[in-house]
C-alpha positions in Angstrom: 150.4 36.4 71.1 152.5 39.9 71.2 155.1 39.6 73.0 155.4 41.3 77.1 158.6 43.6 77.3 161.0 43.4 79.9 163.1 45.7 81.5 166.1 44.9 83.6 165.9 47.7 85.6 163.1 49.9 87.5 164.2 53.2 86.3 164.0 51.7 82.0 160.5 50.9 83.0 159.7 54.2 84.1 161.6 55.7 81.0 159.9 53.6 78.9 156.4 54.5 80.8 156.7 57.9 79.4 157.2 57.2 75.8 154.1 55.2 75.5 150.7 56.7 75.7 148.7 54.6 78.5 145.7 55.5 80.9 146.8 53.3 84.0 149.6 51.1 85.7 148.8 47.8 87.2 151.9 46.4 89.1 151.0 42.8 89.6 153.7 42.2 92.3 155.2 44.9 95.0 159.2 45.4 95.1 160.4 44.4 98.3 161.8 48.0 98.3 159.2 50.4 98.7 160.5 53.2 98.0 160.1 51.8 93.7 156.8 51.2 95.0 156.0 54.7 95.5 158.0 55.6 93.0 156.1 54.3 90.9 152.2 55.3 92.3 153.9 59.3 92.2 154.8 58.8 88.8 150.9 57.6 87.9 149.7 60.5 89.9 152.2 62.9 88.5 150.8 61.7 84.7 146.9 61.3 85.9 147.0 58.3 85.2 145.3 55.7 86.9 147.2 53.3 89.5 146.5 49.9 91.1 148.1 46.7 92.5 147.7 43.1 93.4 148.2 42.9 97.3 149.0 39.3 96.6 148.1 36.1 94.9 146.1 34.1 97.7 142.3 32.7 97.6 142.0 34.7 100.7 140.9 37.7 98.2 137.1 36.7 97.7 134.0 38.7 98.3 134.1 41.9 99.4 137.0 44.1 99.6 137.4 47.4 101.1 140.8 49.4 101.3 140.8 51.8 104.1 143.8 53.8 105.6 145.4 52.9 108.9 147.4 56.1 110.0 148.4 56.1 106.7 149.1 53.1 105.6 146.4 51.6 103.1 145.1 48.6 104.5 142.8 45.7 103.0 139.4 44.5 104.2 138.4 41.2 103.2 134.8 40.2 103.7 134.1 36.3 102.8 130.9 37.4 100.9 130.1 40.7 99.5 126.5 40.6 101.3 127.6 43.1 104.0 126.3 46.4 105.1 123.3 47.9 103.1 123.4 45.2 101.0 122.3 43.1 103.9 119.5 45.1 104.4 117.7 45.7 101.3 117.7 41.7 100.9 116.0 41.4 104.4 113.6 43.9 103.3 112.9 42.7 99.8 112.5 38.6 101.6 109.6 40.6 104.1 107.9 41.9 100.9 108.2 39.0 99.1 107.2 36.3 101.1 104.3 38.4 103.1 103.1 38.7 99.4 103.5 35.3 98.2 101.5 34.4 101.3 98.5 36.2 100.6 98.7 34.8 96.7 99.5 31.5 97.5 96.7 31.0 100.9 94.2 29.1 98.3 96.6 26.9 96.7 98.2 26.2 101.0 94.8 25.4 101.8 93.9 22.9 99.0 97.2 21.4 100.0 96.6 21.0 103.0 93.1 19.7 103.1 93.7 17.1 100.1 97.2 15.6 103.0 94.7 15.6 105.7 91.7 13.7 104.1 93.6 11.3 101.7 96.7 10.5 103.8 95.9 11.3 107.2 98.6 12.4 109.6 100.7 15.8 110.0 100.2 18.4 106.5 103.4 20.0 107.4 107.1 18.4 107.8 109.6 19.8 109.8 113.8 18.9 110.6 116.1 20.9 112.0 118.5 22.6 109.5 121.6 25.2 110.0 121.4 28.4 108.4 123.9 31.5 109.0 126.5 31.0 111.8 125.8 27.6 112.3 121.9 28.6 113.8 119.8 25.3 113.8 116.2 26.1 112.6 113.0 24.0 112.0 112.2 23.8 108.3 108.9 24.0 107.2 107.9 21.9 104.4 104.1 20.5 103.4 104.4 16.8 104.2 105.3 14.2 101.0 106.2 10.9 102.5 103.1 8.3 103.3 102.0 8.8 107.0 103.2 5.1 108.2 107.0 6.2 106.9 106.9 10.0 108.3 108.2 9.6 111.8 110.9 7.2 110.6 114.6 7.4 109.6 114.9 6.0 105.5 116.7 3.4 106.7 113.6 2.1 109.1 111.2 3.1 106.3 113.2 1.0 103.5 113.5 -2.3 106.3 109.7 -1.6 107.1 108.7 -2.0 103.2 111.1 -4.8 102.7 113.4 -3.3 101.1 116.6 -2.6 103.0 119.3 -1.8 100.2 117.3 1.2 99.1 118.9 2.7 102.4 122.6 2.5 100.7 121.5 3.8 97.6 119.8 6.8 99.1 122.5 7.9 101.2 125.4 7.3 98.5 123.0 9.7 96.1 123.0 12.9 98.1 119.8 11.6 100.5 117.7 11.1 97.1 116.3 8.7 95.4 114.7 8.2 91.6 111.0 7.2 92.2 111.4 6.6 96.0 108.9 3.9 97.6 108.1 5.8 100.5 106.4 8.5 98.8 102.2 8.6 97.6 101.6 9.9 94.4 100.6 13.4 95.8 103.8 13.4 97.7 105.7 13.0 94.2 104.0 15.6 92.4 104.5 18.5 95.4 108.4 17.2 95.5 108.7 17.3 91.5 107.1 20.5 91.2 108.4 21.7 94.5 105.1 22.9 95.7 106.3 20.8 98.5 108.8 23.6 99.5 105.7 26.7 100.2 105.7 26.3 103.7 109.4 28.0 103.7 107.8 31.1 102.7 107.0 30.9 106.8 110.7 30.7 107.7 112.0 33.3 105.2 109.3 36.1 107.1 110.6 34.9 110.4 114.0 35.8 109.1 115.2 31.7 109.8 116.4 32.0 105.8 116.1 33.9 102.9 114.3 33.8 99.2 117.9 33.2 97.8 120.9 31.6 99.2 122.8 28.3 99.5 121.1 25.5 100.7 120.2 24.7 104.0 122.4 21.7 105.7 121.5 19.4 107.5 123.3 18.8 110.5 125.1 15.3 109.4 126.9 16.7 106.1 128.8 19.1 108.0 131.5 16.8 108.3 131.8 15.8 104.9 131.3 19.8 103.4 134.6 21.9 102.6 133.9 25.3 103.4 131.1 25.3 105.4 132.0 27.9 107.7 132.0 30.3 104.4 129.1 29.2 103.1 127.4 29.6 106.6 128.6 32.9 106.7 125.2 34.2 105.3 121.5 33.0 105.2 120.6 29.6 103.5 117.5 30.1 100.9 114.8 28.9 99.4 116.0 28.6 95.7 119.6 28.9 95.0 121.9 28.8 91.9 122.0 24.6 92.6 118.7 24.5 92.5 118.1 26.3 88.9 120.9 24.5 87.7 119.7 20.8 88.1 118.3 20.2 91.8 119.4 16.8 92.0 120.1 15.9 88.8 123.7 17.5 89.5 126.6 15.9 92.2 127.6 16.8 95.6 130.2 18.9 94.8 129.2 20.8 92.1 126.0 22.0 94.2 128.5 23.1 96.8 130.6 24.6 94.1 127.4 26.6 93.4 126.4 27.9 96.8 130.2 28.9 97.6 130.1 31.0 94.1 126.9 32.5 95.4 128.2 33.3 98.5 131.4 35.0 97.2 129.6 36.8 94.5 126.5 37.9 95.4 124.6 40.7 94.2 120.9 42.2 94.1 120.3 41.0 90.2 121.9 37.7 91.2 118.9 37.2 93.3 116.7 38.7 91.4 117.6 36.7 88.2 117.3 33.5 90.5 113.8 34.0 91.5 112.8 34.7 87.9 114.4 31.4 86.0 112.9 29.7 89.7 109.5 30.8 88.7 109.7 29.6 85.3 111.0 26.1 86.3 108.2 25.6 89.2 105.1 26.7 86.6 107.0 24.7 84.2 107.2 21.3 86.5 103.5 22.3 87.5 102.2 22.5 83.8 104.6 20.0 82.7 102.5 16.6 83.5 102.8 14.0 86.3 105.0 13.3 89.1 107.7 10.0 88.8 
């Protein structure tokens, strides 16, 4: 590694400063004395040279930041997600689009859905819980209906004890609210959640502006005591598809999910999205094409 010079005093830096040839200063931590500080900014200015600084090392520095000046004095702005402003916007815009279009595409493929729930399994096509979605906002959730009609109305722990089978309860609710090859699902109701065809309805809340195309996922009221940063990651829509879900839906733990949705929310960015729906796409024709359900 080559080795980092150091200088006992602040005016040896700034001599040595003008004997090597460099484009732009970085001070990675201010002098208490400020004076050096500007000092040192004038002397970058003086040269053309470009000039920046670390306000401070702290996680608080995520998302968005925007410097202004406060009768002078520079000042930081630290948004928790960089989906502010226009940004905003053109993603509320592009979700109208989308989803108005998807519906018109989709209708035949809702329809046969739809009709195949209500003459093989009769009982309610579409599912709905409450969910939270920005600032905490409970909203239904529309999804088309996979579990059997005699379990739908009940808790997993009734619809385990109903089928006999009690300790499927603990092994649900220790896996995230999953389960591999769960009992209370028909065949039909497998193949929509493998392929999650199961999920279309949404396109209903994202045009009602509930949630968006992309975003972290929505929570259902009970985790929120167990979920670190929620208030972040409620700072800003949930979504249909997500960075979890292209990354292993449920095939990947707890915390890494909510490792993903913070990222998402501290990073975001129009091609983020946009590179989302695309690798979501090609995973839903994928499970569709792919064979049966488990």
């Amino acid at each position: 590694m080559p080795k980092t010079k150091v200088f006992a005093t602040f005016s040896q830096a700034i001599e040595a400063l003008k004997k090597v040839g460099i484009h732009s200063i970085v001070q990675s931590e201010l002098y208490a004395e400020q004076t050096k500080n500007e000092e040192l900014s004038s002397y970058a200015q003086d040269n053309h040279m470009g000039y920046k600084f670390v306000p401070g090392n702290s996680d608080v520095f995520v998302g968005k930041i925007d410097v202004e000046l406060l009768q002078n004095i520079p000042v930081v702005s630290v948004h928790s997600t960089a989906l502010v402003g226009w940004g905003r916007v053109a993603k509320r815009l592009f979700d109208i689009v989308i989803s108005m279009l998807l519906l018109v595409v989709l209708s035949p493929l809702f329809l046969l859905i739809a009709l195949y729930l209500y003459l093989f399994d009769h009982g309610d096509v579409i599912f709905k819980q409450s969910r939270l979605t920005r600032f905490n906002t409970s909203f239904n959730i529309y999804k088309f209906r996979t579990i059997k009609h005699t379990y739908n109305n009940m808790l997993p722990e009734e619809g385990f004890a109903k089928m006999g089978k009690p300790q499927l309860a603990k092994k649900y609710r220790e896996n995230g609210d999953f389960l591999p090859r769960d009992p209370r699902f028909g065949h039909f109701g497998s193949f929509l959640r493998k392929t999650s065809l199961d999920e279309l309805p949404q396109l209903l809340n994202i045009l009602k502006g509930d949630i968006s195309l992309v975003g972290p996922r929505a929570l259902v009221h009970r985790e929120l005591d167990n979920y670190a940063y929620k208030n972040l990651i409620l700072s800003v829509k949930s979504g249909l598809t997500g960075l979890a879900q292209i990354s292993g839906r449920k095939d990947i733990q707890f915390e890494e999910r909510r490792r993903l949705d913070l990222y998402y929310v501290q990073n975001w960015s129009f091609w983020l999205d946009i590179t989302i729906i695309a690798k979501t796409a090609v995973q839903v024709v994928g499970r569709v094409f792919n064979g049966k359900a488990d």
